[in-house]
N, C-alpha and C positions, 0 to 999 in steps of 0.2 A: 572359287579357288583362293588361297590365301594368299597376301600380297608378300610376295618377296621382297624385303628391306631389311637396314639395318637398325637393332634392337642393341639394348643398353649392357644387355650380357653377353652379346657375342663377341665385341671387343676385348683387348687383353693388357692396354698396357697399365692405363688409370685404375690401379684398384686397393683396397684398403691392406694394409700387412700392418694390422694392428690401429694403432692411433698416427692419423696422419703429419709426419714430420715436415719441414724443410725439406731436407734433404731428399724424402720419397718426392716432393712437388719440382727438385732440381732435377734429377733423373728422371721422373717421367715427361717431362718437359723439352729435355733433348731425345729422349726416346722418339716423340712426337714429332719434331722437327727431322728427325734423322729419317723417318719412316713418311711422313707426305712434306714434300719440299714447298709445296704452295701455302704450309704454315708458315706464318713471321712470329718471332720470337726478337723482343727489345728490352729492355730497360727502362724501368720508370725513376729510380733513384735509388736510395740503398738507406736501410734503415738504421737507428742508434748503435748497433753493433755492428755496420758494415757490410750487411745480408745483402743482395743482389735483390731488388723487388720485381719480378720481371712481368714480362706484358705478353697475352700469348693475341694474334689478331687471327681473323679470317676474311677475308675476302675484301673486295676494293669497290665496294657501292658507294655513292653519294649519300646514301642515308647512314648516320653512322649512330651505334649504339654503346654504349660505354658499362662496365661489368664488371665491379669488385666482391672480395669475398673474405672471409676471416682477418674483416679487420679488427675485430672484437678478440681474443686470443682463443678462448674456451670456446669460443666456434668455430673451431679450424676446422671442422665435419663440412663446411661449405666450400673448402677450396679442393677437394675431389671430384665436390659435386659439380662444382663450373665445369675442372677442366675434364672428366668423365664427357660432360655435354661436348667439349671441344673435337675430343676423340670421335664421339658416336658420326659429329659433324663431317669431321675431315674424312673416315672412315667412307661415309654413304658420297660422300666426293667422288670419291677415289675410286671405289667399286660401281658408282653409275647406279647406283640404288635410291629408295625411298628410308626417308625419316621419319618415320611415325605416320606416313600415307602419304607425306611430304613432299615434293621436288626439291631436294636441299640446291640444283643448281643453278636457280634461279636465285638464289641467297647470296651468293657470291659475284655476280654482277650490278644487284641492287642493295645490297649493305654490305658496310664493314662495320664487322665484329671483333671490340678491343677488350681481351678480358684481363684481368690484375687477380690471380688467384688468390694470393694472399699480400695482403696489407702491412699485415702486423706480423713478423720471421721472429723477432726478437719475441714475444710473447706468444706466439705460439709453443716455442721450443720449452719457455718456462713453464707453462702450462701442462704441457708433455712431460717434459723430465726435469723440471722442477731446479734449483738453486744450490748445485753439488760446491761442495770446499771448494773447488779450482772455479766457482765460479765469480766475475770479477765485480758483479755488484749484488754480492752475496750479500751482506753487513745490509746494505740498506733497502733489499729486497725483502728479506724478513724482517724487518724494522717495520714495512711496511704494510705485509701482512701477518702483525699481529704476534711476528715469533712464530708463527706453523710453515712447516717444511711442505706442506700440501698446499701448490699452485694451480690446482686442477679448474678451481672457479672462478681465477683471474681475468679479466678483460684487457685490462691496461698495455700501454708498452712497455720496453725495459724500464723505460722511467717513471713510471706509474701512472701515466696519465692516459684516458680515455681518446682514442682518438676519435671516436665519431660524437665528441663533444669538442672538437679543437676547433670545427669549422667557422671561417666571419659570417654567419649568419645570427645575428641578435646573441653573439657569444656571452657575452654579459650577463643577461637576461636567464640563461641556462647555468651560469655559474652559480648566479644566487639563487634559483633556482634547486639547484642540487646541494650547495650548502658545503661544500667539501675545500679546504684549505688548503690540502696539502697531498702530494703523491699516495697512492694505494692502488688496491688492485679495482676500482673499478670509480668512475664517477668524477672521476676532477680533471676538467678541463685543459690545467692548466695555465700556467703566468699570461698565457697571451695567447691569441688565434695562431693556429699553423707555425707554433713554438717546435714542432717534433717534426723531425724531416721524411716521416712516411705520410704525413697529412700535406706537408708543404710540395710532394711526389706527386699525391693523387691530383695537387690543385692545378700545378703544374702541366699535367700529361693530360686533365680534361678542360686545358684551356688552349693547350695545341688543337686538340683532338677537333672543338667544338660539334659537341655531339649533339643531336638531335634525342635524346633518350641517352639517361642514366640508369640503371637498376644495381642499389645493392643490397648481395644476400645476408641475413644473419640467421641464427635461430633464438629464441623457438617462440609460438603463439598464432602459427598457420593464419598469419595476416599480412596484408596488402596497405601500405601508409603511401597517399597517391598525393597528400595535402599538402602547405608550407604557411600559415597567413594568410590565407586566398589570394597568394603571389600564385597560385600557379595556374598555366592557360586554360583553356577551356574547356581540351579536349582530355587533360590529364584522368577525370571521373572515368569516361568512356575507355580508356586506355587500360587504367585500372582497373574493370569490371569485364575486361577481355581476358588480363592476364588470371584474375581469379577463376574465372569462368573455366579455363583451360584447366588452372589449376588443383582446383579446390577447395583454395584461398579464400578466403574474405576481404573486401576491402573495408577499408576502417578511416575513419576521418581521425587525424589525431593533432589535438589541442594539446596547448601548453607542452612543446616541445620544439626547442632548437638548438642550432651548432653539430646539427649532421649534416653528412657529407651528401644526401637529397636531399635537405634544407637548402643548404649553401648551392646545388645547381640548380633549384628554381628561383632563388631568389637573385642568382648570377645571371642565367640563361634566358628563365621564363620559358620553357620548355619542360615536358613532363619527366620526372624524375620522381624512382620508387626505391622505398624499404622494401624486401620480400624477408619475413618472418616464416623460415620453415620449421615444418614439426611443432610438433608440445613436450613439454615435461621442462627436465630442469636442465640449464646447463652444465658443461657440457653435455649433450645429448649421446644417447646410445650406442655405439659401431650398428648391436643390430638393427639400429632407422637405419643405418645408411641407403639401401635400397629405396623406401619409401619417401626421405628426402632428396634422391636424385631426381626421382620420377615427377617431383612439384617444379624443381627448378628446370627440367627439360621441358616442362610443359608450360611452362613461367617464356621460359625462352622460346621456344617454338611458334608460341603466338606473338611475342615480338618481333621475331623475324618475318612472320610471314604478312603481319599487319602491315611491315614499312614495304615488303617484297610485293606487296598487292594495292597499294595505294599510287 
């Protein structure tokens, strides 16, 4: 007999109407909240334009997991996909059902799950819908790329700096590294670590949090970065070749690379902490992946949760 549970298309309220805005991640967010009351919805801080960054959590375990997503701008196809998995989660709660063969109930006694869908509001929205007259750092947004009105391949924040190059981990070292002087849409760190108050959010909220396990998502390159210096503990390999395994993923050791935001928690923590690169192709990725980019990150998460849920 086929198990009755819940699947990633029977829900209804996380779904794509077009290319994912702000604004769609603010409404389905109180959607969420207004429809299972055992979700928390918080505040991490609020980005160069003022954007609300918010925090969506589930459940009150001892083992805590930490989950950011488009903080890169042109991947903002990942902050669906988190909170899409939050939905499916709270859903199969709610109805006393399985998740993917799962007991999700046991998930909510032995972890909490803190997700930051998106990082980056201000560069996502430029990414989106780009740099109109009324915009207020029109002049030096196209200044910065180059004079083209086409922001579709930006990374950066409003202020053109790279946030998953802002973090103290061997910042320096990435700046010369990358070679880049000055604001653009992707690659420059910027005047100083944790100079931009959405990186200064994230550092902020996982040093309350202290989690036991980071993961964040980007696209594309369908790989698993699980490394930092050989700062990181012992079990991070093994960790990483669960979540691929689940996935599809690959893990990848990757050299000559830091001042990301899973640099800077292993080098903080000493605990395992991961890039997830979903999909291939170019940035921004598809609307039609979205489907098969959900399906990496629910299964990216699933064995997270069930690896702290079973230990």
């Amino acid at each position: 007999m086929r198990e009755i549970g819940v699947r990633s298309d029977d829900v209804g309220i996380v779904k794509l109407r077009g290319e994912y805005r702000y604004e769609h991640l603010i409404e389905d967010i109180g959607h969420l909240r207004e429809k299972y009351n055992f979700v928390k919805v918080t505040c991490i801080g609020k980005s160069v334009m003022e954007r609300t960054i918010p925090c969506v959590e589930l459940g009150e375990g001892k083992h805590k997991i930490v989950v950011n997503a488009a903080m890169h701008a042109n991947e903002w196809i990942t902050a669906p996909c988190v909170l899409r998995f939050l939905e499916c989660y709270a859903a199969a709660i709610a109805d006393g059902k399985r998740l993917q063969g799962r007991e999700p109930g046991r998930w909510l006694q032995d972890v909490t799950l803190s997700v930051v869908p998106m990082v980056n509001p201000d560069g996502v929205e430029l990414a989106i819908a780009g740099a109109g007259d009324d915009h207020p750092e029109r002049h030096n947004l196209l200044k910065w790329n180059q004079k083209s009105t086409d922001f579709s391949s930006w990374k950066a924040n409003i202020r053109g700096i790279d946030l998953n190059d802002q973090f103290p981990a061997y910042w320096q070292d990435e700046l010369h590294r990358r070679g880049m002087t000055g604001p653009g849409p992707r690659d420059y760190g910027g005047p100083e670590p944790l100079s931009e108050p959405e990186a200064r959010a994230l550092v902020d909220w996982t040093r309350r949090l202290l989690p036991d396990m980071a993961i964040s998502f980007h696209t594309q390159g369908r790989e698993i970065y699980w490394n930092y210096r050989d700062r990181e503990p012992a079990d991070s390999l093994a960790w990483g070749e669960r979540l691929a395994s689940a996935s599809g993923l690959r893990t990848v050791k990757l050299m000559d690379s830091d001042a990301g935001y899973k640099d800077w928690f292993i080098l903080e923590f000493g605990r395992p902490g991961f890039t997830v690169e979903l999909g291939e192709g170019v940035n921004p990725l598809p609307l039609h992946d979205y489907d098969s980019l959900y399906r990496e990150t629910e299964q990216v998460l699933l064995a997270a949760l069930s690896g702290f849920s079973e230990s």
